[in-house]
C-alpha positions in Angstrom: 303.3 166.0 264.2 308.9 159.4 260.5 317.9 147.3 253.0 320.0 144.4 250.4 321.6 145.4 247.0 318.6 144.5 245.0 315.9 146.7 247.3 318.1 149.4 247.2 318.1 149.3 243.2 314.4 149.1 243.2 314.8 152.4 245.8 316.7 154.4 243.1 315.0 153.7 240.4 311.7 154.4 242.0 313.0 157.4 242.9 314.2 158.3 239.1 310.9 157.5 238.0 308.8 159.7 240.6 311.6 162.6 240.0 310.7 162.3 235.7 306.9 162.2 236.6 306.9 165.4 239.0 309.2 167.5 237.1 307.3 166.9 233.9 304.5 168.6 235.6 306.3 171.3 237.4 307.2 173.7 234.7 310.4 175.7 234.3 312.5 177.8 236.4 310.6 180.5 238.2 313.5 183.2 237.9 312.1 185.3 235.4 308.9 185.9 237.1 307.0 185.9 234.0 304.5 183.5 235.7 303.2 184.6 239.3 303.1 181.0 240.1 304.6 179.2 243.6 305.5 175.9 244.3 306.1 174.4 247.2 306.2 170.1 248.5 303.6 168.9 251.0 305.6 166.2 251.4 302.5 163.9 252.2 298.7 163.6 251.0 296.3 166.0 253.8 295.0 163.9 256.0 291.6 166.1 256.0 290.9 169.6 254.5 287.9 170.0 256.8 288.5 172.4 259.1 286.5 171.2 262.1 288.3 167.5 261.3 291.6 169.1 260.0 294.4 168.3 263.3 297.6 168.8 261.6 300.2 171.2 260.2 300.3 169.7 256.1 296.4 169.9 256.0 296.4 173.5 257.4 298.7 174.7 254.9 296.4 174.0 252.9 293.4 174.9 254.4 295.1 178.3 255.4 295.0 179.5 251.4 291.6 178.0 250.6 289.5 179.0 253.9 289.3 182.5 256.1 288.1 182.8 259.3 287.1 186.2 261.5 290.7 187.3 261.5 294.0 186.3 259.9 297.2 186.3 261.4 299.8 188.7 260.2 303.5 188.6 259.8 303.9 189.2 263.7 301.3 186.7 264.9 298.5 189.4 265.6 294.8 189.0 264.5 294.0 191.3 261.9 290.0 192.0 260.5 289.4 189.3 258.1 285.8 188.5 257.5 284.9 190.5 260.3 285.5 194.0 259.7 285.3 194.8 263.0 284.0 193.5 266.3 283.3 194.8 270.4 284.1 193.1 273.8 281.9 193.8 276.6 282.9 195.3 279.5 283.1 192.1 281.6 285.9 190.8 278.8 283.1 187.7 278.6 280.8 188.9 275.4 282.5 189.1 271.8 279.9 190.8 269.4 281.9 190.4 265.4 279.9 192.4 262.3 280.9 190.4 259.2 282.0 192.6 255.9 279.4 193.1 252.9 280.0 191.2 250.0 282.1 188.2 251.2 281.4 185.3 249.1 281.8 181.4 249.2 282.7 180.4 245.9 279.8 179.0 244.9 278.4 182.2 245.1 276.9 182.4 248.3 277.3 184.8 250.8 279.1 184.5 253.9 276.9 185.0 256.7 277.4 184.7 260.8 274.9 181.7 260.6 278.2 179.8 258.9 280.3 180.3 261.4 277.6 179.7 264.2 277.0 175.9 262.4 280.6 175.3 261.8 281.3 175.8 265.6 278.5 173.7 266.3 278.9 171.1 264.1 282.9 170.6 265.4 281.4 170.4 269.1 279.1 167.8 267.7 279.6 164.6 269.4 278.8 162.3 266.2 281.7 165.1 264.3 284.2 163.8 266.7 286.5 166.2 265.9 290.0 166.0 267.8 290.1 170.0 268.3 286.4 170.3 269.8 287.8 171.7 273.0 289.2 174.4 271.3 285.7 175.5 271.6 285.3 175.4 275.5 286.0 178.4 276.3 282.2 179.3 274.7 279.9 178.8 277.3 278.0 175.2 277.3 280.9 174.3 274.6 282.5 171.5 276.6 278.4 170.1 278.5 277.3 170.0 274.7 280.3 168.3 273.3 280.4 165.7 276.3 276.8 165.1 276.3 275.6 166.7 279.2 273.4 169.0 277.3 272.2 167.8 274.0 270.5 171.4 272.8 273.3 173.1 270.4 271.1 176.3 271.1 272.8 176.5 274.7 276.3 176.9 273.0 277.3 180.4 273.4 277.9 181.5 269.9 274.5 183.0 268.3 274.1 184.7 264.9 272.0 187.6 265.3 271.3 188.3 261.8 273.6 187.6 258.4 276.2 190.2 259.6 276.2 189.8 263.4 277.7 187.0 265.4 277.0 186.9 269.3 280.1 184.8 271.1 279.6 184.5 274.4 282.3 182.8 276.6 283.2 181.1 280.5 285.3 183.8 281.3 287.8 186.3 279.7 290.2 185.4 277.6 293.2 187.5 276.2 293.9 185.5 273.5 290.4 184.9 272.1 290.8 187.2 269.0 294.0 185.5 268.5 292.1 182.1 268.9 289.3 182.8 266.2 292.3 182.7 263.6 292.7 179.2 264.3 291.4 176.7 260.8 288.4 175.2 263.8 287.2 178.4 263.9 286.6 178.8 260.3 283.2 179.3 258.3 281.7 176.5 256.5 278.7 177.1 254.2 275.8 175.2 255.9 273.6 174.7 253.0 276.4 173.1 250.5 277.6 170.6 253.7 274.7 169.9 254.9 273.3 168.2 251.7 276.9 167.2 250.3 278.1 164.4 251.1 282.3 163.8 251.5 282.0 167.3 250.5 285.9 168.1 251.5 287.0 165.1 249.7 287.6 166.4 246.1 288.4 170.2 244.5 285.0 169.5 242.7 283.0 169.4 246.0 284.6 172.0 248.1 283.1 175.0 248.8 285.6 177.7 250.5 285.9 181.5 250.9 289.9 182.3 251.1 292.1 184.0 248.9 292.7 180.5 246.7 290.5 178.0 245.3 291.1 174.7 244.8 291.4 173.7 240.9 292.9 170.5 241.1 293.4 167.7 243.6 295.3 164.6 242.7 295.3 162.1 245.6 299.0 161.2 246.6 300.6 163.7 243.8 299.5 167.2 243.8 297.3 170.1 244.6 296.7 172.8 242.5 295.2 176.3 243.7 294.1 179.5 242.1 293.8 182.9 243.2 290.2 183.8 243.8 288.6 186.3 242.1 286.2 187.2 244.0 288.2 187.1 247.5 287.2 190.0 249.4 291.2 191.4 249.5 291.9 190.2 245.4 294.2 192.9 244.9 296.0 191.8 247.3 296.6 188.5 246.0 299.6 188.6 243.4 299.8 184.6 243.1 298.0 183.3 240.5 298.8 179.5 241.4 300.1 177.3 243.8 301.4 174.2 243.2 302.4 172.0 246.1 303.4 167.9 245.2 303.7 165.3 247.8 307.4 164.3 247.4 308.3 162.1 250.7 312.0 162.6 250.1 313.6 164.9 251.6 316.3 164.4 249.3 314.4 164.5 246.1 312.6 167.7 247.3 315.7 169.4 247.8 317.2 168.5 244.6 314.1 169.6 243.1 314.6 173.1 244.6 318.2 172.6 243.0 317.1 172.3 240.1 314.3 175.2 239.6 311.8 172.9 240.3 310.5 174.8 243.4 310.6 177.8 244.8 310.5 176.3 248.9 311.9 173.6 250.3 310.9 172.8 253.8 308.5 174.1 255.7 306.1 171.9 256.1 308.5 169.2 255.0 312.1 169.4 256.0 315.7 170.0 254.9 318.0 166.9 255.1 319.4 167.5 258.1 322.7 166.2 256.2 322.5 168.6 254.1 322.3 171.7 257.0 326.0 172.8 257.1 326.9 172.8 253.4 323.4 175.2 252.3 324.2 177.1 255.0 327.2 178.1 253.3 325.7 178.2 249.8 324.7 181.9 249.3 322.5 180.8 246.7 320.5 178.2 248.1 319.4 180.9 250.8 318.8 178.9 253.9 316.7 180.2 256.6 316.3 179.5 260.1 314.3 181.1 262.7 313.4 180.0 266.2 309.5 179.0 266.2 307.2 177.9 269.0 307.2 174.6 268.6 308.6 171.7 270.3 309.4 168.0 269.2 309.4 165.1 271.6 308.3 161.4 272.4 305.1 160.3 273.4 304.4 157.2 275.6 301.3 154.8 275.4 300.3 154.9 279.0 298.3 152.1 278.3 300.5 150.0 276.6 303.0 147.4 278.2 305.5 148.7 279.8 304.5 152.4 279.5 302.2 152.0 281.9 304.7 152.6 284.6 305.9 155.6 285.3 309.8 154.8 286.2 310.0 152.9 282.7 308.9 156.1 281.5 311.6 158.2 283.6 314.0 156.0 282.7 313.9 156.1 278.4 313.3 159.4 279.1 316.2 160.5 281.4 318.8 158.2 279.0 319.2 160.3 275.8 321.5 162.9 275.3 319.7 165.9 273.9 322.3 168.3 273.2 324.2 165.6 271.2 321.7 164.9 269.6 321.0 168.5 268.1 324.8 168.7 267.5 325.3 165.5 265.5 322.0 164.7 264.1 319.1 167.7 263.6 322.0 170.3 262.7 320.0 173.2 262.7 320.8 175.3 265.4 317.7 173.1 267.8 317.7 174.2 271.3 317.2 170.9 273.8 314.1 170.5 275.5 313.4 169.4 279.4 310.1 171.0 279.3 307.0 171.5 276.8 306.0 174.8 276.7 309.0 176.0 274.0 310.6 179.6 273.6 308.3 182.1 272.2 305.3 182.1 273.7 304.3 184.9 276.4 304.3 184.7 279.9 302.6 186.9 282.5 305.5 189.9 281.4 308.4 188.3 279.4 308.4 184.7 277.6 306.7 182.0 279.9 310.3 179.8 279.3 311.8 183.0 280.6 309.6 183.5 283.5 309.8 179.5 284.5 312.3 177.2 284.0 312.0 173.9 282.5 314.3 171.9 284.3 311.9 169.4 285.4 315.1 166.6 285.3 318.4 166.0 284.4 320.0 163.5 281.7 321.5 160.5 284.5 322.2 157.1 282.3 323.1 155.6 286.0 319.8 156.6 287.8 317.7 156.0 284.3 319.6 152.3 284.7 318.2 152.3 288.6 314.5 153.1 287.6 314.1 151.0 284.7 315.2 148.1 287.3 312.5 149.2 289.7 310.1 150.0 287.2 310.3 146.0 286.4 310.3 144.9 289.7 306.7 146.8 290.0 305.6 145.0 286.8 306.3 141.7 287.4 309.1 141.7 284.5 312.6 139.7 283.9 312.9 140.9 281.0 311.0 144.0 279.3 308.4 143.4 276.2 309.2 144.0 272.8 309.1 147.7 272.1 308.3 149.5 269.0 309.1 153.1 268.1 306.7 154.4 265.6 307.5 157.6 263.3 305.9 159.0 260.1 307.7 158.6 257.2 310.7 161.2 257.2 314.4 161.1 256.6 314.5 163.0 259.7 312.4 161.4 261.7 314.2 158.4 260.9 317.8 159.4 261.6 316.9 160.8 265.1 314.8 157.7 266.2 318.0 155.4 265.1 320.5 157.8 267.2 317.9 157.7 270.5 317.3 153.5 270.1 320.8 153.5 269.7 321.4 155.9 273.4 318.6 153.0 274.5 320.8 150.4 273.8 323.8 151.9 275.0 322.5 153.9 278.1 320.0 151.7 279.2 320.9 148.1 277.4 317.5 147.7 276.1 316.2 147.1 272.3 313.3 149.2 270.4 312.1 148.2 267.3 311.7 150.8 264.3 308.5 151.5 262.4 307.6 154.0 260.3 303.9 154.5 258.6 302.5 157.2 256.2 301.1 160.0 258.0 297.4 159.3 257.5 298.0 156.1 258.7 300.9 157.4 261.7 297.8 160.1 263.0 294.9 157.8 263.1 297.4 155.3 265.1 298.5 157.7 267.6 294.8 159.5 267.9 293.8 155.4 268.7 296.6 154.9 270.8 297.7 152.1 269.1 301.3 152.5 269.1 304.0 152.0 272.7 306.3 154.8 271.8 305.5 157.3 269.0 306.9 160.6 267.6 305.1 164.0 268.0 305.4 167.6 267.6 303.5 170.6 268.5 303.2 174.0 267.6 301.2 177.0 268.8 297.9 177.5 267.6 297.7 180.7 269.6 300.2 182.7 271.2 299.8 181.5 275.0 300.9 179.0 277.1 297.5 177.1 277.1 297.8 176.3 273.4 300.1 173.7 275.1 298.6 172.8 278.3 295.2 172.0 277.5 295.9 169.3 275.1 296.8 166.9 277.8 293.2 167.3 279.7 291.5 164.0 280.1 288.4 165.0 277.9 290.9 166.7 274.7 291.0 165.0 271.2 294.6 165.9 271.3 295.4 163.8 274.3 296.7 160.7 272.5 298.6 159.2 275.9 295.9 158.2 277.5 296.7 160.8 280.1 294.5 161.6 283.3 295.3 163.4 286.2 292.2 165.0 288.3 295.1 167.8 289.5 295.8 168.8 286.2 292.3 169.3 284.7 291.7 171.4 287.9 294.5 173.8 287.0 293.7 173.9 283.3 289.6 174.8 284.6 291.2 177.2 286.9 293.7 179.1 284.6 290.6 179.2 282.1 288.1 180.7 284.6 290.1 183.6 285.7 291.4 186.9 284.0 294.4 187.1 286.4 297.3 187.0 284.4 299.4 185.5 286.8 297.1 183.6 288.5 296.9 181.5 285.1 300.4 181.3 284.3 301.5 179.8 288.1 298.3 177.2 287.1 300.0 176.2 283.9 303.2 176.2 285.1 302.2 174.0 287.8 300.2 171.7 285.5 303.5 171.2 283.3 305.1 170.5 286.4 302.9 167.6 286.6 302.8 166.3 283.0 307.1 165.7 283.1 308.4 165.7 286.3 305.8 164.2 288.4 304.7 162.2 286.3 307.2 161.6 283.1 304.1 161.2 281.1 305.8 162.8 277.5 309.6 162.8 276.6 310.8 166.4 275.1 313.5 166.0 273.0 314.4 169.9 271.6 312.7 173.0 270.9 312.1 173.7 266.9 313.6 175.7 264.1 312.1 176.6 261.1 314.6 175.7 258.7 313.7 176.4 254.6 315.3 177.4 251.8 313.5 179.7 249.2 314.1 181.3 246.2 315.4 185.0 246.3 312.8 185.7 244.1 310.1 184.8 246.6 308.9 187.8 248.4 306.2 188.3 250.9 305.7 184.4 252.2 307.0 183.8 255.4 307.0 181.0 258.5 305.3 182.5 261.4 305.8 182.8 264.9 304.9 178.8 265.3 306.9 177.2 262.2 303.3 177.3 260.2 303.8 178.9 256.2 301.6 181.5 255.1 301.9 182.2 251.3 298.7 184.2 250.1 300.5 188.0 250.4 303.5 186.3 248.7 304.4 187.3 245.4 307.3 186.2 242.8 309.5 189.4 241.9 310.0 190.5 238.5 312.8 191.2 237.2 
């Protein structure tokens, strides 16, 4: 995306209290399916539930059962027709033309036209939007000149709608994965008329227009969401839940026990599992633990403009002096693969996986040669001794236990200090986006199913680049492996240009490769965790008995 006798009193009963107040809302045990209701923690408050401002996972769980875009994703990760019912690729692989459906409706009424989804691209490009995902859109011709300011016309941006039912996308050069892309929450409608004269429309259930399979009934900042099916969803039949619920319980602890209890029907997923807790549900046959390998990949980010991150042997150093595989063994617990590259498992290379197909030993775990660095590394600086460091997480029992256990290889492997901090993940996002932070936590997951959903994040001109990253080399590549349609060609640039972002240049510290671990109800049918560790629940349904 992380304590005296008295505190901890005040902790538990805190804790007792919260419990009382969100099981008196929660309603009884599911098990009877008499109610198609599901209920799930966010864990935390959605940082934004507009889609072109929207940047991370809690916020698009939500935004996945309240919005629809061209296509959905299915089970397996493909794109299947959404709002369009169909759509046509030139021959030249560089024209998209998408015919909407009849009779898809906003839920004000409205219908859903191609003009929506020609302003919502356009307004997320915008400059003055500044959203973080805008160059998810450059791959439309004149996406990245008109978010950069070299062309101030939006009419140059190479996405047109022809009339209500026909949207015109024309791109820099083909791209396998664009029908994939289109699926993605920035590429979702918005209804032009109801933003454009509402202001904070995506701020409260009363002032948010949508056009997915839920609607949003009731938002209560800090405590819960409430959704309901949508009548008039273009797939209703489909849609067997009549609510979700999903609280914002931060402990881990308290969500499980929660699920314990009847409570919920999920646990984890977006939140977590206590990793404590791991080995005994995995032998509970009741609690029903899952975990599946997902494209997603957890690691450390350095400040590159911060004191002393700014040096790239410091950087080598912390990150050359943890132990990885110990750490999945005695701390995460849930079968975590370790990580020495970025790119994780699961997403396709030129033939097989691109992890398969390259390698990512881009360096080795050395405590004496990390030692030797960090000493040079001064010596370039100027330093006798380093500056105070601070590790920053968002608030998570698991985030927490895993920073301790790395300061603690810090201190051991490398005899230096770091400070823990943890903030509220509002607060943790905007921090990192700002860069205000020396070391910070991160994860990332695939927002489509090709390497690039990884590599072009660290481009000098990406919202997501929160390093203060900037290599003229790797920008090249990323243009390159954008610009052609040879397969290999691409992967060799993007294999290169990871090359660059941790060996060359030790610019991000992997850690491990994800797991989606979760517990659900046997009841629960037809919700799953897809291919990148993201829930989808609007096919699910609670069995009857």
């Amino acid at each position: 995306m992380k304590k005296g006798i008295n505190k901890s009193v005040l902790i538990v009963l805190a804790v007792v209290l919260a419990m009382g107040a969100v099981l008196a809302g929660c309603g009884t045990d599911n098990a009877s399916g008499d109610e198609q209701i599901f209920r799930l923690n966010l864990s935390s408050e959605p940082p934004a539930l507009d889609p072109g401002i929207a940047q991370d996972s809690t916020s698009f769980t939500v935004i996945n059962g309240i919005y629809e875009g061209l296509v959905r994703m299915n089970e397996d990760g493909e794109p299947v027709p959404a709002v369009a019912e169909d759509w046509e690729v030139s021959e030249d692989g560089k024209t998209y033309t998408f015919t909407l459906r009849d009779g898809v409706k906003w839920s004000n009424g409205d219908e859903v036209t191609a003009g929506d989804f020609e302003f919502a691209w356009k307004r997320a490009l915008d400059p003055a939007v500044a959203s973080v995902y805008a160059y998810q859109l450059y791959y439309l011709k004149n996406a990245q000149q008109y978010n950069e300011g070299e062309i101030t016309d939006p009419s140059e941006v190479g996405v047109t709608a022809k009339d209500d039912k026909t949207l015109v996308v024309e791109l820099n050069a083909p791209t396998p994965y664009f029908e994939s892309l289109v699926g993605f929450f920035t590429y979702f409608p918005l209804n032009e008329k109801h933003v454009s004269a509402t202001e904070n429309w995506a701020a409260d259930a009363e002032t948010m227009v949508t056009n997915g399979p839920f609607l949003m009934d009731e938002w209560k900042k800090g405590d819960k969401i409430i959704l309901k099916k949508n009548p008039d969803y273009r797939e209703a039949d489909d849609i067997q839940f009549e609510e979700v619920h999903m609280t914002m319980v931060g402990e881990e602890s308290t969500e499980l026990n929660m699920y314990q209890t009847g409570q919920l029907d999920w646990a984890g997923r977006p939140s977590a599992i206590p990793q404590e807790q791991i080995p005994s549900l995995k032998k509970d046959e009741e609690a029903n633990l899952q975990i599946k390998g997902i494209a997603t990949t957890y690691y450390y980010i350095f400040n590159s403009k911060a004191e002393p991150f700014q040096n790239e042997n410091i950087r080598r150093a912390f990150m050359m002096s943890v132990d990885r595989q110990k750490l999945v063994d005695k701390v995460t617990l849930g079968d975590q693969q370790p990580a020495f590259g970025f790119v994780p498992p699961g997403i396709k290379g030129e033939k097989e996986e691109f992890r398969t197909e390259y390698s990512d030993d881009y360096f080795q775990e050395n405590y004496d040669e990390a030692k030797q660095l960090l000493e040079q590394g001064m010596k370039e600086e100027g330093y006798a001794t380093l500056p105070a460091i601070t590790l920053t997480y968002n608030t998570s029992e698991g985030h927490k236990k895993l920073a301790e256990a790395i300061v603690d290889m810090w201190r051991q492997n490398l005899g230096v200090e770091v400070q823990l901090e943890n903030q509220e993940w509002g607060v943790f996002l905007e921090n990192r986006t700002n860069l205000n932070y020396q070391i910070a936590r991160s994860g990332w997951g695939a927002d489509y199913n090709d390497p690039m959903s990884f590599i072009d994040m660290w481009t000098t001109s990406s919202g997501n680049n929160d390093i203060g990253f900037s290599n003229p080399e790797y920008d090249q590549l990323v243009k390159e492996a954008y610009a052609t349609d040879d397969n290999a060609a691409r992967m060799e640039a993007m294999a290169r240009a990871e090359e660059i972002l941790i060996e060359e240049t030790s610019s991000i510290m992997p850690i491990y490769y994800y797991t989606g671990i979760w517990a659900q109800k046997k009841y629960v049918k037809g919700v799953f965790i897809d291919y990148a560790g993201n829930i989808d629940f609007n096919r699910g349904y609670i069995e009857k008995e």
